[in-house]
N, CA, C and O of each residue as an XYZ file, in Angstrom:
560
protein
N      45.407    -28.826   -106.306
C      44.921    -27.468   -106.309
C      43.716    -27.271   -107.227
O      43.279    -26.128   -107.362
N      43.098    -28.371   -107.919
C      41.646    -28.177   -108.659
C      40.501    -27.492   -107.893
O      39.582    -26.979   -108.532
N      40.517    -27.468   -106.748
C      39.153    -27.271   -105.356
C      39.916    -25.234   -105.612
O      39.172    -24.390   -105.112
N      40.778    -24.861   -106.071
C      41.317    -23.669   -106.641
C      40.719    -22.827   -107.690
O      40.482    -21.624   -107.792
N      40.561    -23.834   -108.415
C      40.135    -23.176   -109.993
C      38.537    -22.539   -109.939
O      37.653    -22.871   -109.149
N      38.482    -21.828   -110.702
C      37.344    -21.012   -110.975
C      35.699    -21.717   -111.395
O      34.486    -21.546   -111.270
N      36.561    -22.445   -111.867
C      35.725    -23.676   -112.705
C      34.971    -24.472   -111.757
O      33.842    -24.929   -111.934
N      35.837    -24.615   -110.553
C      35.291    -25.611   -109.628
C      34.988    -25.095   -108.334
O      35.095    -25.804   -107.333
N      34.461    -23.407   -108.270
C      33.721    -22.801   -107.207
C      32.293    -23.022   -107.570
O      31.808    -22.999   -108.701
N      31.715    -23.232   -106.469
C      30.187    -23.618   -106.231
C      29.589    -22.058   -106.449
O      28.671    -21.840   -107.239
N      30.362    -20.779   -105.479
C      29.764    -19.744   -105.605
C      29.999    -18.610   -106.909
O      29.449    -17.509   -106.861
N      30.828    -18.991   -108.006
C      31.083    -17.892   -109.038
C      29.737    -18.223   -110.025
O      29.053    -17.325   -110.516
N      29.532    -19.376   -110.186
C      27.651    -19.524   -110.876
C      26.997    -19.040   -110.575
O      26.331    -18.442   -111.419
N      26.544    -18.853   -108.756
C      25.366    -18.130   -108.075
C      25.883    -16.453   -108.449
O      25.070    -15.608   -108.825
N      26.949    -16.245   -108.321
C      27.328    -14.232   -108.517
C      27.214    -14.340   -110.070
O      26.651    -13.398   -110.629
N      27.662    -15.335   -110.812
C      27.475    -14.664   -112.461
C      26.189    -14.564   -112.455
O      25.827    -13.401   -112.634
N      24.968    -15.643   -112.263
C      23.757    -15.496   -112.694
C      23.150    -14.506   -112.095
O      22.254    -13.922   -112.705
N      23.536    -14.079   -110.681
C      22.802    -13.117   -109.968
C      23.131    -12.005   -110.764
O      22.104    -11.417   -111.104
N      24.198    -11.464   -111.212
C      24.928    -10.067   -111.771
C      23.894    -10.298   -113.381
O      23.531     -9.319   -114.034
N      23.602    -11.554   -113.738
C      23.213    -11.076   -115.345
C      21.579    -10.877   -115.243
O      20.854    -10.235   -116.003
N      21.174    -11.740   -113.889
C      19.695    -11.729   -113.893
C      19.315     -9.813   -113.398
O      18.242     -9.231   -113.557
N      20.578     -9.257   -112.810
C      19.935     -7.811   -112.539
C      20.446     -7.221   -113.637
O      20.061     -6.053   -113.588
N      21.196     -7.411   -114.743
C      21.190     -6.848   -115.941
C      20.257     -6.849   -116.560
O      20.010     -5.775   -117.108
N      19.390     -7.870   -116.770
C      18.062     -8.545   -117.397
C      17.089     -7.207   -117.091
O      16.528     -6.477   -117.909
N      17.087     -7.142   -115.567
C      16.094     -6.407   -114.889
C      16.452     -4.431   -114.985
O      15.804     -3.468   -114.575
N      17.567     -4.527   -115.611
C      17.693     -3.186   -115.563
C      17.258     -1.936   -116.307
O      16.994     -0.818   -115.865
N      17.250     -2.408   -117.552
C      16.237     -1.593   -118.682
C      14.538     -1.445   -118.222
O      13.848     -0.536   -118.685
N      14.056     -2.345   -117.368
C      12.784     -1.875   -117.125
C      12.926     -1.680   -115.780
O      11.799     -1.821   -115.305
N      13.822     -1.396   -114.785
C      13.545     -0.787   -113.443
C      13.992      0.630   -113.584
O      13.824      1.464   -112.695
N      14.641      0.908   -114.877
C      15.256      2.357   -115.059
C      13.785      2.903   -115.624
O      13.346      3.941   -115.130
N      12.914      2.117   -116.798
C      11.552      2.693   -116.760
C      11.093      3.371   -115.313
O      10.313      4.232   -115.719
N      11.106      3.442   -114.472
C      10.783      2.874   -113.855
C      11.352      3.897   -112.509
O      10.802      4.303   -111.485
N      12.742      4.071   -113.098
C      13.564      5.112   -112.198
C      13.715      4.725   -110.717
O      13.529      5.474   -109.759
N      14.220      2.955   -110.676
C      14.614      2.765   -109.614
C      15.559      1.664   -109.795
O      15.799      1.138   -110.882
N      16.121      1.319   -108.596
C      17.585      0.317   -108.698
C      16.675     -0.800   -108.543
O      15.449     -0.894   -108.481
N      17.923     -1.861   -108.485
C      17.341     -3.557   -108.282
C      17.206     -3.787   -106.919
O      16.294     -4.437   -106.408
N      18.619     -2.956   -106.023
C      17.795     -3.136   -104.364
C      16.144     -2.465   -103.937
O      15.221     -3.032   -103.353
N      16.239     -0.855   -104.566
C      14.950     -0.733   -104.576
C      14.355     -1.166   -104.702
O      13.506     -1.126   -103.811
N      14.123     -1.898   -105.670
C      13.099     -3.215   -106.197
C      12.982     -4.053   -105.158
O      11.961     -4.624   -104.777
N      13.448     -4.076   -104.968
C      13.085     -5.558   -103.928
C      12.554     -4.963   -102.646
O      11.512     -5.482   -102.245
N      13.101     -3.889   -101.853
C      12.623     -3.095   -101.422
C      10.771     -2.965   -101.550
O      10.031     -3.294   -100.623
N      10.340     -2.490   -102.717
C       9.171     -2.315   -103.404
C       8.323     -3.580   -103.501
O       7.096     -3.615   -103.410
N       9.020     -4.460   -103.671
C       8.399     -6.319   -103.888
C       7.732     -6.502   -102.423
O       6.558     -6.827   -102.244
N       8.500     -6.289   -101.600
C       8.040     -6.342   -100.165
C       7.111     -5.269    -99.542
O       6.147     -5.503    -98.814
N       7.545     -4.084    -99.936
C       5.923     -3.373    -99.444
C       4.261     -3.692   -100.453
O       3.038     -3.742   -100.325
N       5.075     -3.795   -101.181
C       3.810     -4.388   -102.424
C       3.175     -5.621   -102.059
O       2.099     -5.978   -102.540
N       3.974     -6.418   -101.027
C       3.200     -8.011   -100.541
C       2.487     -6.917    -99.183
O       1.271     -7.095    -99.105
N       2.884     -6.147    -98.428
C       2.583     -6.076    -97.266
C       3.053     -4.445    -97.104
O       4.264     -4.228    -97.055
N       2.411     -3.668    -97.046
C       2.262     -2.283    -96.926
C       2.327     -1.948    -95.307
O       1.703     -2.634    -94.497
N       3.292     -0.625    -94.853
C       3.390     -0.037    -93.554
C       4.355     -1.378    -92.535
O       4.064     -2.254    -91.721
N       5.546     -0.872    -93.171
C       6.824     -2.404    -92.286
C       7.683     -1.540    -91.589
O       8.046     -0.416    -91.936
N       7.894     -1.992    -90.856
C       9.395     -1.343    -90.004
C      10.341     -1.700    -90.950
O      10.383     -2.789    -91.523
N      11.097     -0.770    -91.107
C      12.677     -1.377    -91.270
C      13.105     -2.402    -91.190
O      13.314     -3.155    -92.141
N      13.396     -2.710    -89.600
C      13.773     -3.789    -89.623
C      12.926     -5.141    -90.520
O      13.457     -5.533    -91.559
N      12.475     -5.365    -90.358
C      11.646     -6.155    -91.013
C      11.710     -6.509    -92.557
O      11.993     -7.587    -93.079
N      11.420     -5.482    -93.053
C      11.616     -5.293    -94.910
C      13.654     -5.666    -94.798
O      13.943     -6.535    -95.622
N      14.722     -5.241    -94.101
C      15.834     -5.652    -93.855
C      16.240     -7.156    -93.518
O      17.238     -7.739    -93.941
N      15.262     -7.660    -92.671
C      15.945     -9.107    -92.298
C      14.767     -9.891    -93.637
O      14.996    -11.077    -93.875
N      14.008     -9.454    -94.150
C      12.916    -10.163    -95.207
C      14.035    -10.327    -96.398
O      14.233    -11.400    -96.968
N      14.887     -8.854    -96.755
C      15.749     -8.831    -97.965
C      17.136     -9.450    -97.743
O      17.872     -9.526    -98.727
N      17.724    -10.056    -96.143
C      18.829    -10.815    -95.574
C      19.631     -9.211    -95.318
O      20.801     -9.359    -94.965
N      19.334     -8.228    -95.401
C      20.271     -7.162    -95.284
C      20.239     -6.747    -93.902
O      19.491     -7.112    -92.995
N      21.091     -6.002    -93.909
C      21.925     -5.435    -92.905
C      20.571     -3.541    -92.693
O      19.983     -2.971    -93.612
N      20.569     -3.249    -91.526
C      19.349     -2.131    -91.564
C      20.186     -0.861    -91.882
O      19.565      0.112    -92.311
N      21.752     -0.753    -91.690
C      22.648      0.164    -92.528
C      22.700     -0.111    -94.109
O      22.690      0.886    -94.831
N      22.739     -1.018    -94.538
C      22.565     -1.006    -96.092
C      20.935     -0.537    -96.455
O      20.790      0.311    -97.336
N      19.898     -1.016    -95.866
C      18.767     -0.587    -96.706
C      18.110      0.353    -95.808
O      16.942      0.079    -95.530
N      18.653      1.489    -95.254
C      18.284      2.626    -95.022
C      18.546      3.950    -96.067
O      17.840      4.951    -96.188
N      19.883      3.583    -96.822
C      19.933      4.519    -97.549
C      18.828      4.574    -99.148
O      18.525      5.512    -99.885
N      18.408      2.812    -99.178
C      17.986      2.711   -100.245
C      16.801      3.181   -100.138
O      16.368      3.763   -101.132
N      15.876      3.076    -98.867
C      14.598      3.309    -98.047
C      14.701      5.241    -98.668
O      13.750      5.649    -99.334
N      15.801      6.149    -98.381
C      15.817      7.526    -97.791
C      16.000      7.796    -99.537
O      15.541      8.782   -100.114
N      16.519      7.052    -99.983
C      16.542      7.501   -102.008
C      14.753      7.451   -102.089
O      14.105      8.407   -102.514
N      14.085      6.086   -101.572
C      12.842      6.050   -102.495
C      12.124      6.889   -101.804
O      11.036      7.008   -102.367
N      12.207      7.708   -100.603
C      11.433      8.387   -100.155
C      11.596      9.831   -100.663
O      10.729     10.704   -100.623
N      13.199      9.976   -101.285
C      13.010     11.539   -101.953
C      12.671     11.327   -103.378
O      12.705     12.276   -104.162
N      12.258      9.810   -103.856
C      11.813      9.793   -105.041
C      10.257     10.345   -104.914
O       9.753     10.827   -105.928
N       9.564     10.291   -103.816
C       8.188      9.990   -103.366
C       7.836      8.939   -103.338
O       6.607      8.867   -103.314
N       8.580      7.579   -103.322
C       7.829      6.233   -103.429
C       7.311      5.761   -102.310
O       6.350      5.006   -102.163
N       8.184      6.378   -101.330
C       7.622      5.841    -99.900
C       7.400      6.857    -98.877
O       7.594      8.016    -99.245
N       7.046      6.673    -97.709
C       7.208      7.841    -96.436
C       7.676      7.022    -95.351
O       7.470      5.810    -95.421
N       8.239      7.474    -94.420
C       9.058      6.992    -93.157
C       8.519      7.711    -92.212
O       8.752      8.920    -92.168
N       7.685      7.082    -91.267
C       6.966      7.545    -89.861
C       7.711      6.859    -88.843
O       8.074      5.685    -88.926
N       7.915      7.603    -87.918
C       7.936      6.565    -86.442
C       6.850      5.913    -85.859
O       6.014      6.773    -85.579
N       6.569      5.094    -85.628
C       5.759      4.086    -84.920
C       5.149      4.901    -83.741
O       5.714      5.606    -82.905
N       3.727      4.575    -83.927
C       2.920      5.024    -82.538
C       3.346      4.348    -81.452
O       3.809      4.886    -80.446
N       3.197      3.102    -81.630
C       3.268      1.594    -80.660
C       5.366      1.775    -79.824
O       5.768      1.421    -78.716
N       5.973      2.300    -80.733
C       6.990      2.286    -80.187
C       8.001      3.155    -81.076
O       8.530      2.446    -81.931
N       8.378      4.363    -81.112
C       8.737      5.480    -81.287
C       9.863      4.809    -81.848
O      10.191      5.236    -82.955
N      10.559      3.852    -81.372
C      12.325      3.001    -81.979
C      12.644      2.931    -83.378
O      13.613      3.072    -84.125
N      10.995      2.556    -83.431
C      10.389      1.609    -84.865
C      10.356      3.168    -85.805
O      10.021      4.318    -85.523
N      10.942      2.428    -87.152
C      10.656      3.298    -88.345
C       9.960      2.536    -89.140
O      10.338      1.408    -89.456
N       8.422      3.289    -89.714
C       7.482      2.353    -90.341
C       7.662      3.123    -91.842
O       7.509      4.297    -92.178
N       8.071      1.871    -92.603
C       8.182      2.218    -94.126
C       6.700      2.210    -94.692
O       6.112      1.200    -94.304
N       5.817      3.136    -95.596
C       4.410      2.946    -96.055
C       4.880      3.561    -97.872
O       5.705      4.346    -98.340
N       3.952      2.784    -98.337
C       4.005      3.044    -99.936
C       3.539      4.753   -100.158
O       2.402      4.845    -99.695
N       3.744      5.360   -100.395
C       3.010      6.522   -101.316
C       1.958      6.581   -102.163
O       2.201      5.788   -103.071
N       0.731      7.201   -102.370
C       0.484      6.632   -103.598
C       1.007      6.230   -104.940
O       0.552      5.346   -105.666
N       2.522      7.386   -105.269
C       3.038      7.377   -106.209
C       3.517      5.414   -106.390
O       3.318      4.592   -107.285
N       4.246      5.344   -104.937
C       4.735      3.585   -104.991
C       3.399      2.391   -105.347
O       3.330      1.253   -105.813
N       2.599      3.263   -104.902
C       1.387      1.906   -104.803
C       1.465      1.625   -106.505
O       1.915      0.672   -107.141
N       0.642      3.248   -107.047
C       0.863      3.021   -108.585
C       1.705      2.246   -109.698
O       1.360      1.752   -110.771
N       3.454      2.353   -108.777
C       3.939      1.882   -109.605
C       4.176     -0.177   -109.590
O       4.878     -0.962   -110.227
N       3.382     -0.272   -108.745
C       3.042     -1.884   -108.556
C       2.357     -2.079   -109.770
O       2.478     -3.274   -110.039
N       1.514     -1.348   -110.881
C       0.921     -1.557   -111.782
C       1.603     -1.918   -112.816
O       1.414     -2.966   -113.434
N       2.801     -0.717   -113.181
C       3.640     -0.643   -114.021
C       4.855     -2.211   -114.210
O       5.069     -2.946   -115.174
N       5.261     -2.195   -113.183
C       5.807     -2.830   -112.629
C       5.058     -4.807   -112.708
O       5.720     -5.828   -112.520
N       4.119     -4.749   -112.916
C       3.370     -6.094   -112.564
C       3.825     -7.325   -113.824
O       3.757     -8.553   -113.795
N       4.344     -6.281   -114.987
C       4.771     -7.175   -116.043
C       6.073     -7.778   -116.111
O       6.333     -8.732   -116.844
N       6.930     -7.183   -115.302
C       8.509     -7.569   -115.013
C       9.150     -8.679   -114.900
O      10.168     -9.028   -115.499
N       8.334     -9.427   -113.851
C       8.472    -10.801   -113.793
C       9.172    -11.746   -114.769
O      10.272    -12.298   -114.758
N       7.326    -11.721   -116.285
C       6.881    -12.299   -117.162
C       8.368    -11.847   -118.618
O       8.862    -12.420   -119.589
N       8.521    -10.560   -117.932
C       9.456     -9.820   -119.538
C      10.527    -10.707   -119.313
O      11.010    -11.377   -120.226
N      11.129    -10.768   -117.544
C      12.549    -11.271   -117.524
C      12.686    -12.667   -117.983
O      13.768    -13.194   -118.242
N      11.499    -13.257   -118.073
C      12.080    -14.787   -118.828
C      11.757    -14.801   -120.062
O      12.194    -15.794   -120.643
N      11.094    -14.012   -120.771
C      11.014    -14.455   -122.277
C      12.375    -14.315   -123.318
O      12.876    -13.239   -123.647
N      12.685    -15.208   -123.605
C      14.030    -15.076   -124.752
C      14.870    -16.544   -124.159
O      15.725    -17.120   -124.831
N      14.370    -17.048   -122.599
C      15.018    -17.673   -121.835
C      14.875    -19.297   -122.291
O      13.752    -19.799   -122.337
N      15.806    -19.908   -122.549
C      15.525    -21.650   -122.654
C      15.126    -22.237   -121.773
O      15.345    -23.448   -121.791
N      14.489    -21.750   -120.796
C      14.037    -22.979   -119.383
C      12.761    -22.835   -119.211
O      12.153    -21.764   -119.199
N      12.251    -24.071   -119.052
C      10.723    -23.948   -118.672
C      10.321    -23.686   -117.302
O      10.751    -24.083   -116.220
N       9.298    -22.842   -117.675
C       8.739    -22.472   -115.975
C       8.976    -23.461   -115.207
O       9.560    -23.352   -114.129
N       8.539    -24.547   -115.697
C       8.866    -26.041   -114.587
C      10.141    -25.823   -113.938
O      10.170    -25.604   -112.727
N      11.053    -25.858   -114.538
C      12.617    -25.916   -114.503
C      12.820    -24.631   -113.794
O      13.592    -24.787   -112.848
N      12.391    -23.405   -113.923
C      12.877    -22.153   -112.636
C      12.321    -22.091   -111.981
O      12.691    -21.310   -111.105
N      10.576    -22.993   -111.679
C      10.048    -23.204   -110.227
C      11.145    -24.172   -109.410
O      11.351    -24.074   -108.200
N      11.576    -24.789   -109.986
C      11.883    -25.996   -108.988
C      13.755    -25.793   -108.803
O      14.399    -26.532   -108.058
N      14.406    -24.651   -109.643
C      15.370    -24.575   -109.368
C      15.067    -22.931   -108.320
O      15.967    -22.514   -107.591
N      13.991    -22.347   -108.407
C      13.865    -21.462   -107.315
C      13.631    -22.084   -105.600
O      13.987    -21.706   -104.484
N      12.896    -23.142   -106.112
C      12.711    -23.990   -104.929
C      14.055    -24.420   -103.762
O      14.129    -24.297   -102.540
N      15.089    -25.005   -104.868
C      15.887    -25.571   -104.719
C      17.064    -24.632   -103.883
O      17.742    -25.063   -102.950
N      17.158    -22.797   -104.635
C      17.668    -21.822   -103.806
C      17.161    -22.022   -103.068
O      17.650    -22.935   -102.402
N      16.069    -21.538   -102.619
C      15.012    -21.202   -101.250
C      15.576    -22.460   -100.123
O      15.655    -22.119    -98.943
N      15.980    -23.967   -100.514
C      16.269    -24.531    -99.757
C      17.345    -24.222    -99.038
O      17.464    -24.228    -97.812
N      18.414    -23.849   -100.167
C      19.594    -23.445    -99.454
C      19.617    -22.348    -99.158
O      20.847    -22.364    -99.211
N      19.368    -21.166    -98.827
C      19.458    -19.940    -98.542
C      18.573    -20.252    -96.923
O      18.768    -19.333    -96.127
N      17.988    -20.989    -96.574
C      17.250    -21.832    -95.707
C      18.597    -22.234    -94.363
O      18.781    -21.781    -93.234
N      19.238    -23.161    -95.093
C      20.389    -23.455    -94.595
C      21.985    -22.598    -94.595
O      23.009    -22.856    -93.962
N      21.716    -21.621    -95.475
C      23.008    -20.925    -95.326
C      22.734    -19.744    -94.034
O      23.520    -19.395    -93.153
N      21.101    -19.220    -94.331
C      21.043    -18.499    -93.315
C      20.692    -18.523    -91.606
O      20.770    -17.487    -90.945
């Protein structure tokens, strides 16, 4: 019964680090006056401005019922606006606000804050980001 123990799950490492790395991130996304899904949310219109839904949803692995509500928070924040699509009325096109564009500024140092205090060298979280990216590759 060892393949049992806590100790010897592959996935309780990936949920602890994920749960402490959005702790990390939480004092400056509350600057900030938004969540960590938002965020990511925001990461993706910030690469690429005016997305459908769907799209910014299968980019974040989510489900288009989970990040609609997060979409309809940042839009009564003013961060974003929600149009229907000329090209096809189905389509809901997510676009930054100016208020969202702005806060790509604020926001640009976040990255850099979340690793300082951290023992690993950039080397070492490029290549263990790499190394997710492989598997998230294959899980999905």
């Amino acid at each position: 019964m060892e393949h049992l123990k806590l100790e010897n799950q592959m996935c309780f490492p990936f949920y602890t680090v994920s749960r402490l790395i959005i702790r990390r991130y939480k004092p400056m996304l509350d600057e900030l006056g938004i969540t960590y899904p938002q965020y990511l949310v925001l990461l993706s219109l910030w690469e690429t401005d005016e997305q459908p839904v769907n799209d910014i949803a299968k980019r974040l692995y989510l489900q288009t019922n989970t990040i609609t509500p997060l979409i309809k928070r940042l839009e009564h924040l003013e961060i974003v606006t929600r149009a229907k699509s000329d090209a096809d009325e189905r389509k809901v096109i997510i676009s930054l606000s100016s208020k969202g564009k702005a806060m790509k500024n604020k926001a640009s140092d976040i990255p850099f804050k979340l690793t300082e205090g951290m023992e690993i060298s950039i080397d070492e979280m490029v290549k263990l980001k790499h190394q997710l990216d492989e598997m998230i590759k294959i899980l999905a």
